[in-house]
FINUNU-317939 format. One record per residue: y, x, z of N, C-alpha, C in turn; residue number from 1; residue in three letters. Coordinates in steps of 0.2 Angstrom, whole numbers, padded with zeros to 4 digits. Atoms other than C-alpha are relative to their C-alpha. Layout:
# residues N
NUKE   n.py   n.px   n.pz  ca.py  ca.px  ca.pz   c.py   c.px   c.pz    i   aa
NUKE      Y      X      Z      Y      X      Z      Y      X      Z  NUM  ALA
...
//
This chain:
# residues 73
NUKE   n.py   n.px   n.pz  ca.py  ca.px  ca.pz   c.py   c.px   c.pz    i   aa
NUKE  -0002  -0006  -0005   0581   0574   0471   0005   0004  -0002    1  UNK
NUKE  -0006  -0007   0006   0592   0584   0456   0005  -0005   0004    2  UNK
NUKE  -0006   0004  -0002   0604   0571   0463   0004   0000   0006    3  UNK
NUKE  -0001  -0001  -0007   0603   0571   0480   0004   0008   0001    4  UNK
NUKE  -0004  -0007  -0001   0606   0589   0480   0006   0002  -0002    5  UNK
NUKE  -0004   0000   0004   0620   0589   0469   0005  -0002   0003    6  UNK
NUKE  -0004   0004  -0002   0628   0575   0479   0001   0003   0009    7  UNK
NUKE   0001  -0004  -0006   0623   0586   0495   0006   0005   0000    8  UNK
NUKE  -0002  -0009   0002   0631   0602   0488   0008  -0003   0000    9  UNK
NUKE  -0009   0002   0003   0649   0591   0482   0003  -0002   0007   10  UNK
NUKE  -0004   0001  -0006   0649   0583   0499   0001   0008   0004   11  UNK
NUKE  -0002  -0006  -0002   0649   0600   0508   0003   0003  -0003   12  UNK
NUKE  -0004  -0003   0005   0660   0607   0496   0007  -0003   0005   13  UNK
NUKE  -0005   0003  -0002   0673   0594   0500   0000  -0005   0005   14  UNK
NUKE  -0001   0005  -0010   0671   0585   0517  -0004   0005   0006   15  UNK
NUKE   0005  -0006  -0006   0660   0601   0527  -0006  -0005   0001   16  UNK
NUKE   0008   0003  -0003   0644   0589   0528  -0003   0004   0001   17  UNK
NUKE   0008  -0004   0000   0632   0601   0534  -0006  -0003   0002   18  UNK
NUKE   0005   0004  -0001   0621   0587   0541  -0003  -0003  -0006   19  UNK
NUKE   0004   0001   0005   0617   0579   0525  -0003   0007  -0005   20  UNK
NUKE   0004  -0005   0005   0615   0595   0516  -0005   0004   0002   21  UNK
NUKE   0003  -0002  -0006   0607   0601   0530  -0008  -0003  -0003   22  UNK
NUKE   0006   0004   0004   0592   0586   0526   0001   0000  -0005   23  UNK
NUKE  -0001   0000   0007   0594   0588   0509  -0005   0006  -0001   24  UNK
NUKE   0001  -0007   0000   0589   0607   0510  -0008  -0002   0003   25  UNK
NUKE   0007   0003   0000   0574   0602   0520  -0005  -0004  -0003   26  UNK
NUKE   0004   0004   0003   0569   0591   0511  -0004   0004  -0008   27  UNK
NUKE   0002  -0006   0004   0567   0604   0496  -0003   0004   0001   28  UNK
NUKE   0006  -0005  -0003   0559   0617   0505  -0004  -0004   0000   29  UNK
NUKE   0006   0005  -0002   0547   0604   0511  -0006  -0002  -0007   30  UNK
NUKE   0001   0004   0007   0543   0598   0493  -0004   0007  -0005   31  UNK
NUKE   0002  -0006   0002   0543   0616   0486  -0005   0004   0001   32  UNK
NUKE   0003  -0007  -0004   0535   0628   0497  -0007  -0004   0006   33  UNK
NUKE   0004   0004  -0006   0523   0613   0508  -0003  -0004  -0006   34  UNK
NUKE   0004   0004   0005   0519   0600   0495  -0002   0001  -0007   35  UNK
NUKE   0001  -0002   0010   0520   0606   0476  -0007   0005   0001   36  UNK
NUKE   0008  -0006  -0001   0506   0622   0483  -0005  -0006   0001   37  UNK
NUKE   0005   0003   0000   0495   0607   0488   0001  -0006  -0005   38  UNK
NUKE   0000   0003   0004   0499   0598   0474  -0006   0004  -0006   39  UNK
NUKE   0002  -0005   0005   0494   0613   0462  -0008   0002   0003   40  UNK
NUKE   0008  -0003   0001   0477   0616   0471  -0004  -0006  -0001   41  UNK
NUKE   0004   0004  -0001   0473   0599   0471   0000   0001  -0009   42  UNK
NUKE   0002  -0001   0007   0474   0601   0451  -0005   0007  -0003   43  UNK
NUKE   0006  -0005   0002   0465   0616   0450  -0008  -0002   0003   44  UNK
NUKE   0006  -0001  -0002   0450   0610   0461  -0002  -0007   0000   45  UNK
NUKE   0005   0007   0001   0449   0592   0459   0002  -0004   0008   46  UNK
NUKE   0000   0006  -0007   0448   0579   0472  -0005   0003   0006   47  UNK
NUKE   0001  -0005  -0005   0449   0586   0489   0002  -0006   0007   48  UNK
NUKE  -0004   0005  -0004   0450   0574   0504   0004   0004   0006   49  UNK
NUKE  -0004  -0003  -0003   0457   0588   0515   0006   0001  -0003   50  UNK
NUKE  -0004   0000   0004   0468   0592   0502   0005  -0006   0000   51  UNK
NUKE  -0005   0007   0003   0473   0574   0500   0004  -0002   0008   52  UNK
NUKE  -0002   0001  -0005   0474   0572   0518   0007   0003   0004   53  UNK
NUKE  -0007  -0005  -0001   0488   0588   0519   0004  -0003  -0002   54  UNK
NUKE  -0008   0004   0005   0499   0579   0505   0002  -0006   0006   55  UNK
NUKE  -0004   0005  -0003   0500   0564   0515   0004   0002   0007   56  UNK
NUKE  -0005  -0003  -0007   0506   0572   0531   0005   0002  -0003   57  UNK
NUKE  -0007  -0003   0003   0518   0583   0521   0004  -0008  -0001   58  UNK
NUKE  -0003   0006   0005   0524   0566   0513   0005  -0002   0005   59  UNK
NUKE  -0002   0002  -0006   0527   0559   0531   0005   0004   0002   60  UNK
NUKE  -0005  -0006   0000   0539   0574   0532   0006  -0003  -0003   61  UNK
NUKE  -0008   0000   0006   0549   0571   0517   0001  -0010   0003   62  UNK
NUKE  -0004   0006  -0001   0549   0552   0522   0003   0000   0006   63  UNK
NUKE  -0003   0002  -0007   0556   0554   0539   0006   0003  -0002   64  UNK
NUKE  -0006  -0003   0004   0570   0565   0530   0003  -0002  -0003   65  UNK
NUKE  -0004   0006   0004   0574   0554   0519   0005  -0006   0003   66  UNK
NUKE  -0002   0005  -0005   0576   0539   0531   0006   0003   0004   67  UNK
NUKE  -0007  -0005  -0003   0586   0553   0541   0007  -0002  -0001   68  UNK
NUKE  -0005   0000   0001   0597   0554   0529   0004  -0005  -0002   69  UNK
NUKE  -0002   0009   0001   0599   0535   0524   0002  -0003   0006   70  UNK
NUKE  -0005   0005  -0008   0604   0530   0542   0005   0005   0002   71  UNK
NUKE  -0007  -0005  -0003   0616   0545   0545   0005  -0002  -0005   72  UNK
NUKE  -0008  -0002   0004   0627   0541   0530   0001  -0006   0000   73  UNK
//
């Protein structure tokens, strides 16, 4: 993901990408502020099937973003 972002930030640097830095950027927040908190309660509380059942929805997020970005470039 350090890479993606990196290669996000260089293309919008020098070509105006905002589209991929665009999903790139969602993709981070998604991951930080959506999935890492239910990542973190799942470690605090243990095995959670609601819990478990959030990650994978979030996931479905971050993979439709990915793919996003994999057929737009």
């Amino acid at each position: 993901m350090l890479a993606q972002l990196l290669a996000g930030a260089t293309n919008l640097y020098n070509d105006n990408e905002w589209f991929s830095f665009l999903i790139v950027s969602l993709t981070w927040i998604s991951t930080f502020f959506i999935s890492a908190p239910i990542h973190n309660k799942l470690k605090i509380i243990g095995k959670s099937d609601q819990f478990i059942d959030k990650l994978i929805i979030t996931n479905w997020l971050r993979v439709f973003l990915w793919t996003t970005l994999l057929i737009t470039r």
